[in-house]
N, C-alpha and C positions, 0 to 999 in steps of 0.2 A: 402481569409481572412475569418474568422470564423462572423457566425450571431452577428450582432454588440448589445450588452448590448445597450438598449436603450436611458437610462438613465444615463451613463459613458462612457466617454473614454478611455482606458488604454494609458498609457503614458512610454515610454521607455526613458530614457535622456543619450546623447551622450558626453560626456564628465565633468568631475565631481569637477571640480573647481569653475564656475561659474554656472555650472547646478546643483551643492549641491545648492544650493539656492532654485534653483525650485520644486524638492525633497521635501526640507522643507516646503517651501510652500505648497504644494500637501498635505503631510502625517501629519504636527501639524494645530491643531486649533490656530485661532488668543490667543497672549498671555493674560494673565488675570491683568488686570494694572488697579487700579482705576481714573488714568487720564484719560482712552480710552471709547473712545463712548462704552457703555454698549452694544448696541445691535451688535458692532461687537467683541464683546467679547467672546471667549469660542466656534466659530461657523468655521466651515471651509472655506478658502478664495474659492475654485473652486468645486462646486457640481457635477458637471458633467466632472469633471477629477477624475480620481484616479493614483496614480504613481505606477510603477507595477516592472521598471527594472533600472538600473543604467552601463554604461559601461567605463570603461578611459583603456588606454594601461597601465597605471600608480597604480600598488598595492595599493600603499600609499595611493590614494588619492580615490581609492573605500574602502579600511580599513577604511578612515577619514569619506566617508560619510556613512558607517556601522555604527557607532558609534551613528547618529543622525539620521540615517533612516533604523534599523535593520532588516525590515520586509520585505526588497523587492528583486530583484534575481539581482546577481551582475555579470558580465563578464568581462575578458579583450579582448572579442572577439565582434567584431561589428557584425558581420554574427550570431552569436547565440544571441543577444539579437534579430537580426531583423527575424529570425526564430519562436521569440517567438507567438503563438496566440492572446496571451492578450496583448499586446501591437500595439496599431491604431496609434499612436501618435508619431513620433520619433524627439524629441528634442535637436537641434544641438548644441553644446557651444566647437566647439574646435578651433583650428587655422583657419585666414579666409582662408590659401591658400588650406586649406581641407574642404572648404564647398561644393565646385562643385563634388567633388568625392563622398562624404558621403550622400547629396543631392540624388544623382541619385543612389546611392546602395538602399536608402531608398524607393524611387521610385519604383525600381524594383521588390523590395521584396512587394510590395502592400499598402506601409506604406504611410501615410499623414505627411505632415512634419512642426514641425517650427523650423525658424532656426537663429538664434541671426546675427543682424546687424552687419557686413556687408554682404547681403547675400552670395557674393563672390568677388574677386577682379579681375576679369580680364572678358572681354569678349567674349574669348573663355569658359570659364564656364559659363560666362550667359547661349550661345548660347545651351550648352552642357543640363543645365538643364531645360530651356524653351521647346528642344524637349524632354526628358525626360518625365516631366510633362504631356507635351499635348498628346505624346502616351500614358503613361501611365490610364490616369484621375486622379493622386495622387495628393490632393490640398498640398498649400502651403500657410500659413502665417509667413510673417518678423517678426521678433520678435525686432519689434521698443519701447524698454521700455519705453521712454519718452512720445509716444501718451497715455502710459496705467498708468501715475500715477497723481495722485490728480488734480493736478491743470491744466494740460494740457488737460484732461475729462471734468474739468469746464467749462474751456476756450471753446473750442471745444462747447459744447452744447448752451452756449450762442451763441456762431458765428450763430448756426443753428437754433436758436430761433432769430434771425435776429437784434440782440440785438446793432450789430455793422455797420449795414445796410452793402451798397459794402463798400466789401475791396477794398481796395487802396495799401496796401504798406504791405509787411513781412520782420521783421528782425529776421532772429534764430542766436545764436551762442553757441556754445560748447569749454569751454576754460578748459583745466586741466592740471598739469604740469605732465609729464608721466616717469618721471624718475622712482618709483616702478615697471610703466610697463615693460620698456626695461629690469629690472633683475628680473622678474615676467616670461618675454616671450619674450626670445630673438630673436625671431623667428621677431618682429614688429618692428627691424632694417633692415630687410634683406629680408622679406618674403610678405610685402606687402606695403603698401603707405597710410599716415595718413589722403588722400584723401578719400581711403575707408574707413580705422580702425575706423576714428570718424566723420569726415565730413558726413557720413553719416547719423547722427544726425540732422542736422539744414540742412540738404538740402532735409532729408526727411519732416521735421518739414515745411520746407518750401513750397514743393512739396503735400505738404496732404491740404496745403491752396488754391494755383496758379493750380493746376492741371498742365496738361502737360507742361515741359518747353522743347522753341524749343533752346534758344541759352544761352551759358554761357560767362564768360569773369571772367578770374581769376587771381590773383598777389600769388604766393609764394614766402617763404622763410622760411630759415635755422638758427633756436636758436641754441644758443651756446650745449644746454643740447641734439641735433638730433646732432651737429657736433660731441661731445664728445662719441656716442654712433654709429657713423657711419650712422645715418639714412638719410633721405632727407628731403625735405621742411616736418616740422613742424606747420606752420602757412600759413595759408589760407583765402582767401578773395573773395568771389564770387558771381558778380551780375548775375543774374537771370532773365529771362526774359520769362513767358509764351505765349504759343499759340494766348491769348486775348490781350496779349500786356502788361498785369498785371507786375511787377516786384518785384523782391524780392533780399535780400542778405542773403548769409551762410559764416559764420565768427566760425575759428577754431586758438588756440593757444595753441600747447599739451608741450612749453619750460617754459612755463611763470612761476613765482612767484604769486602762489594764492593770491587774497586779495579777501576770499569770504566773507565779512562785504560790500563792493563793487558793488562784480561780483558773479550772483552763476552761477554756472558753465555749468547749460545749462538756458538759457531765449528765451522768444518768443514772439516779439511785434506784436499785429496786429494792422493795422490802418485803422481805419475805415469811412466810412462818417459818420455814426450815434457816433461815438466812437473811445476808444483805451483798448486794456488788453496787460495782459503783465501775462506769467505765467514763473514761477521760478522752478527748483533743481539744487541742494539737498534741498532748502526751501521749505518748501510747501505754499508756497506763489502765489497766485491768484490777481489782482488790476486790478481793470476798472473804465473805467467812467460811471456815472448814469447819469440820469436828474438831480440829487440834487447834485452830485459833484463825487470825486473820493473815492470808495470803497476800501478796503482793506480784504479780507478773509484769514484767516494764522490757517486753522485745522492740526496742526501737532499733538498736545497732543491728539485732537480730532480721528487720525488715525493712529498715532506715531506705535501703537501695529500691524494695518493693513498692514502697507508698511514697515515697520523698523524692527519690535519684540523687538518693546520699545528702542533699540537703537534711540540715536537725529536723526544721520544721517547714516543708517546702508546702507546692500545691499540692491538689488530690489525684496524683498517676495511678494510685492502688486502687482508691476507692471506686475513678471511675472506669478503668478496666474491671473490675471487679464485676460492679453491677450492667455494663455492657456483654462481660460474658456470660453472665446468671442468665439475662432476658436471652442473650441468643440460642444457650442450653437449653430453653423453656421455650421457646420458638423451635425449635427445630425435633424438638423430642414430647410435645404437646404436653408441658409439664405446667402446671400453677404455678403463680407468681407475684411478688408482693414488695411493693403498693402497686397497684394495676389502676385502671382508667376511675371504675366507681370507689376502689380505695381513695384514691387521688382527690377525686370530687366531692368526697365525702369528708376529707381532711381540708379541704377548702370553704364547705359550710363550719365547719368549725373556726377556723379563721377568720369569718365573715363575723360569727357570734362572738368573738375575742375583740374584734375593732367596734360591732354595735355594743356587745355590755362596757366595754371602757369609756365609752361615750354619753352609753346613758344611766350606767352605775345599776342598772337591774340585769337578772340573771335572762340569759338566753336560751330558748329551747329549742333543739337542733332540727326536730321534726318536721316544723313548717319549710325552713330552708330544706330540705331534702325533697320535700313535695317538689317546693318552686323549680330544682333542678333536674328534678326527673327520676328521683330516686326511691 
């Protein structure tokens, strides 16, 4: 790999439907809105990123993100973007059952990678890119959007300013009705299990709290809208149980009838001894308890332009500038970072035990899977 720009990291993105997002992110400044905090207005979300390449099999949708991102070198070849010098960075957004392949080419090729949740779906990819990885020294961060937006950074720093005292109890859930998905990408009937596709939201969310979990114990089942589309259990339920004993749950419903007035569609309770918070999306909604009573923080018009592009409730331009800049910070200043490769892998054997105890209604113990993968 060529002497690293100090100061940047060039960024190649690997599939251009959901990684036209991060592109954008990367190459416009926040947009210019008199509602939006002034000082992030007009400024660029990630300093020490710069976006350099874009690649999909699919013309269409490198033409689509030409159009919004003119300046940068486009392929439909994976092997010549991962050829290219100036790209350190290789940013995954394509099918999960093509993350353990794309993973490890990127690897090979000397590249650093992050790679949108789920890192992959089956164990033998774990195994396949954990040795990858460690032969290689290529880092890796998940690209978990929900640690990287608003209100879950609040949350998060309070926790760690000790605000909550011990934790005691996690609830995450991730609820969204997915029928656009299945004729979006047909492939998420048939190609993978909504244990990994989205569960891995709130079991991350819940695992970045509890640290290691040794045993799970899960219930599935089958909405009408996964029967209609051929998939499998849709909804999910899973207690949690870490190393200390701590406990937690991850709750998914991808058939359901939104009523986000209700429910937003990813939340996160903690519960505290000193306290409780709760952070919300697509809300940008934050509430705890203080000494004086229960707070409420709601900076959406405040950051509307930072995570949205003034959209109420757009894609993720915050989150994934956000944690595109963390990893480069953390690459380029050899800083720790979190979810990394065995994080990742280790959040995957848990997923693995969420889709076998739903299956066969006994509880799962994480152990053996972590053998199996090298951990």
């Amino acid at each position: 790999m060529r002497e690293q720009n100090k100061q940047q990291l060039g960024v190649g993105v690997l599939g251009l439907h959901e990684g036209r997002t991060l592109l954008v992110a990367l190459t416009h400044p926040v947009p210019r809105d008199p509602a939006t905090d002034p000082h992030d207005i007009g400024r660029m979300r990630a300093p020490h990123v710069r976006a350099v390449a874009g690649c999909d099999v699919s013309e269409d949708k490198i033409n689509a993100a030409r159009v919004v991102c003119p300046d940068l070198y486009y392929t439909t070849r994976y092997e010549e973007m991962l050829a290219r010098d100036d790209v350190d960075i290789v940013c995954i957004y394509t099918p999960d059952h093509l993350h353990g392949q794309h993973i490890a080419q990127a690897f090979e090729a000397g590249k650093h990678v992050i790679c949108t949740k789920p890192l992959v779906n089956s164990l033998e990819d774990a195994r396949r890119i954990l040795e990858a990885g460690r032969r290689t020294g290529r880092k890796l961060l998940v690209g978990q959007s929900t640690r990287f937006f608003e209100p879950f950074q609040r949350q998060r720093k309070a926790f760690e300013r000790g605000e909550l005292g011990e934790l005691e109890f996690v609830d995450a859930h991730y609820i969204h009705r997915m029928d656009w998905f299945y004729e979006k990408s047909p492939w998420a009937a048939t190609s993978t299990d909504w244990a990994f596709l989205c569960m891995s939201h709130p079991v991350d969310l819940a695992r970045w709290y509890l640290g290691r979990i040794v045993e799970v114990h899960a219930l599935g089942y089958r909405s009408s809208l996964a029967e209609q589309y051929g998939a499998g259990f849709d909804i999910y339920s899973a207690n949690l149980r870490a190393a200390d004993g701590r406990i937690g749950r991850a709750m998914g419903h991808y058939g359901l009838h939104d009523l986000p007035t209700a429910r937003n569609a990813i939340e996160l309770m903690l519960y505290g001894s000193a306290g409780t918070s709760l952070a919300q999306y697509h809300d940008m909604r934050y509430v705890y308890t203080s000494p004086h009573g229960e707070v409420t923080e709601d900076p959406l018009y405040g950051k509307r332009a930072y995570y949205f592009n003034n959209e109420v409730h757009g894609m993720h331009y915050g989150e994934f500038a956000n944690y595109a800049e963390y990893f480069a910070v953390a690459l380029l200043e050899g800083r720790a970072y979190s979810p990394n490769l065995e994080e990742g892998v280790e959040t995957v054997c848990v997923l693995e035990a969420v889709r076998r105890s739903a299956r066969t209604g006994q509880p799962i113990h994480i152990e053996p899977l972590l053998r199996e993968v090298g951990l």
